[in-house]
C-alpha positions as CSV (number, residue, x, y, z in Angstrom):
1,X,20.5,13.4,21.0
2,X,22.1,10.7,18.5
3,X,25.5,8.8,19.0
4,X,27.1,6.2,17.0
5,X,29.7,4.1,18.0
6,X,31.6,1.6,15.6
7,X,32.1,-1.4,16.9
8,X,35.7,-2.3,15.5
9,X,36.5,-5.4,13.4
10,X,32.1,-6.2,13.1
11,X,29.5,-4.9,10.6
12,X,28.0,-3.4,13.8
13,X,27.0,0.2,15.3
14,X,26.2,1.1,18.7
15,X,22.8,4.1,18.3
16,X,22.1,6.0,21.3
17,X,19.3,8.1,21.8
18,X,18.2,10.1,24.5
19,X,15.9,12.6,25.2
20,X,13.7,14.3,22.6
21,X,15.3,13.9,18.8
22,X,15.4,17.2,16.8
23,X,15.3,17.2,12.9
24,X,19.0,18.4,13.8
25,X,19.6,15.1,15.1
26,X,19.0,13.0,12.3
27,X,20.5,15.7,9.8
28,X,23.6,14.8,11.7
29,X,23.2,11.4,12.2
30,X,21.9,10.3,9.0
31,X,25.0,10.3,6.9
32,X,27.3,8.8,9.4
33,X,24.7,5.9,9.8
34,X,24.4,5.2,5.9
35,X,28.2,5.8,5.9
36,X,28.7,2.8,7.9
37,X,26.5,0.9,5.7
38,X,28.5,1.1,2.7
39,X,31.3,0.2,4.6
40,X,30.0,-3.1,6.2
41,X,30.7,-6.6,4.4
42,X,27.2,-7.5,5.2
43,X,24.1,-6.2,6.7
44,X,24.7,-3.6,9.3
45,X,23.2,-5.0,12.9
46,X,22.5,-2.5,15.1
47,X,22.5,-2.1,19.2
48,X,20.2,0.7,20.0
49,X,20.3,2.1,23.5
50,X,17.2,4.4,24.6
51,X,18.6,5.9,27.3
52,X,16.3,8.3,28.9
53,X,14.4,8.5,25.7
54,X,11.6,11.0,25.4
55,X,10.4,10.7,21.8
56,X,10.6,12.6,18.8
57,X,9.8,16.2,17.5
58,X,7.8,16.1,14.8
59,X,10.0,16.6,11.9
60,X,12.6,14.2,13.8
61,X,9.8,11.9,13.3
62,X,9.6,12.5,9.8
63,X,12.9,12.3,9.3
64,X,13.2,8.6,11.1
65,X,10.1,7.5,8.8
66,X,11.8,8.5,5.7
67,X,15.2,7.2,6.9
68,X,13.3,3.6,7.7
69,X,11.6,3.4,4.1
70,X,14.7,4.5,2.0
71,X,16.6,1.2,4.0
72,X,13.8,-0.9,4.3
73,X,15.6,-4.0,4.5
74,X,18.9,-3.0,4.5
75,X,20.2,-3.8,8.2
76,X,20.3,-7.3,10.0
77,X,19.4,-7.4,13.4
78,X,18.2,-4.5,15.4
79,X,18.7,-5.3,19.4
80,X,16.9,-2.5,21.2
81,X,17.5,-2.1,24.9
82,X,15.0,0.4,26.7
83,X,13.5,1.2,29.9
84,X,9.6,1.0,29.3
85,X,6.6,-0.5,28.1
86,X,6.2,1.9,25.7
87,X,9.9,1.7,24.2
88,X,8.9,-1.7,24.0
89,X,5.7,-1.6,22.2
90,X,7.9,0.8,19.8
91,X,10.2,-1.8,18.8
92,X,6.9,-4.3,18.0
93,X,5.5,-1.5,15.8
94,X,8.8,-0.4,14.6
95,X,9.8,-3.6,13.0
96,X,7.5,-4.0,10.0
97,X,9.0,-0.5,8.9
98,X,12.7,-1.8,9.0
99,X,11.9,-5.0,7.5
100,X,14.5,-6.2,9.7
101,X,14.5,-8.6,12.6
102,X,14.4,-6.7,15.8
103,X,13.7,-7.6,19.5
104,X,13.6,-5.9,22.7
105,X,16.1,-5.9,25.7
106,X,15.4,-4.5,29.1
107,X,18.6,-2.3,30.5
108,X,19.6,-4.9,32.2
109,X,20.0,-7.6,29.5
110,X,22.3,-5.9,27.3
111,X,24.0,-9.2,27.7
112,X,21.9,-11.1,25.7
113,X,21.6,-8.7,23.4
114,X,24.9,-8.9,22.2
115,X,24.5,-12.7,22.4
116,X,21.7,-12.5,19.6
117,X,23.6,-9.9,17.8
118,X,26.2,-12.6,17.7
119,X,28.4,-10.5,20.2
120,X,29.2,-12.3,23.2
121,X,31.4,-10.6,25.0
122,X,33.7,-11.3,28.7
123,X,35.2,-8.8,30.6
124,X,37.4,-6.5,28.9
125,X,36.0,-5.8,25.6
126,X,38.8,-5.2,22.8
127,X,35.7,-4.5,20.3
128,X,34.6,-1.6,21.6
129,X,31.1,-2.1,22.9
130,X,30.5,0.5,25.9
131,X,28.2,1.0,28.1
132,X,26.3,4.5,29.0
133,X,27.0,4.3,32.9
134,X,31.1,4.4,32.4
135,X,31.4,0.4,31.8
C-alpha cells in the first residue's frame, strides 16, 4: 500500500509504503504524486517511510522504474527511513535512478531526517508531519 501526506505550507510529501506494492498501487499513487509536483514552488523533497515494507510485484516494479526515469531529476531530497539492511542498500542503489539526493534514516532517526529535509520540528507539529505509530 501507498499513502501521501502533504505537508502544509512546504514543497514536501510524506510516501508510505508498506507491504507488497501492486501495479494498483502506483496506478493510484502516481497522479496524486506528480500532482503535488506541479503544485510545489520548487523541487518536491520527499520523506519516505518503509513501514513493514515487503517489496514490490512485478509490474509494481515496473511501474516505480518508469515513474523514476520520466522524473529523473525532478525532486530535491529524498529522506528514506526503513527498518533493514536491505531497505538500506535500496536507497544506495535507488539514488542514481532519481538523480536526486537521497540518504537513509533508521526508524528511529526520523528526527534528523526532517533536519536534512530542512524540517526541524518541536513538539506539536502545526505542518503536519505524522508519525505511523499515532504520534
Amino acid at each position: 500500500m501507498i499513502e501521501i501526506e502533504h505537508v502544509r505550507g512546504e514543497d514536501v510529501i510524506v510516501v508510505r509504503a508498506s507491504g507488497t506494492l501492486t501495479a494498483k498501487d502506483y496506478e493510484i499513487a502516481i497522479p496524486e504524486l506528480e500532482h503535488a509536483m506541479e503544485l510545489s514552488d520548487g523541487p518536491l523533497r520527499i520523506l519516505m517511510r518503509l513501514e513493514d515494507f515487503q517489496g514490490w510485484e512485478i509490474g509494481a516494479l515496473w511501474r516505480e522504474l518508469e515513474f523514476d526515469l520520466k522524473h529523473r531529476g525532478d525532486f530535491g531530497r529524498i529522506a528514506v527511513l526503513g527498518e533493514t539492511a536491505l531497505e538500506k542498500w535500496g536507497t544506495t542503489l535507488s539514488a542514481p535512478f532519481a538523480k536526486a539526493e537521497m540518504r537513509f534514516f533508521p526508524m528511529d532517526c526520523e528526527e534528523d531526517a526532517l533536519d536534512w529535509l530542512g524540517l526541524a520540528r518541536s513538539g506539536n507539529d502545526e505542518r503536519g508531519i505524522g508519525r505511523s505509530n499515532g504520534a
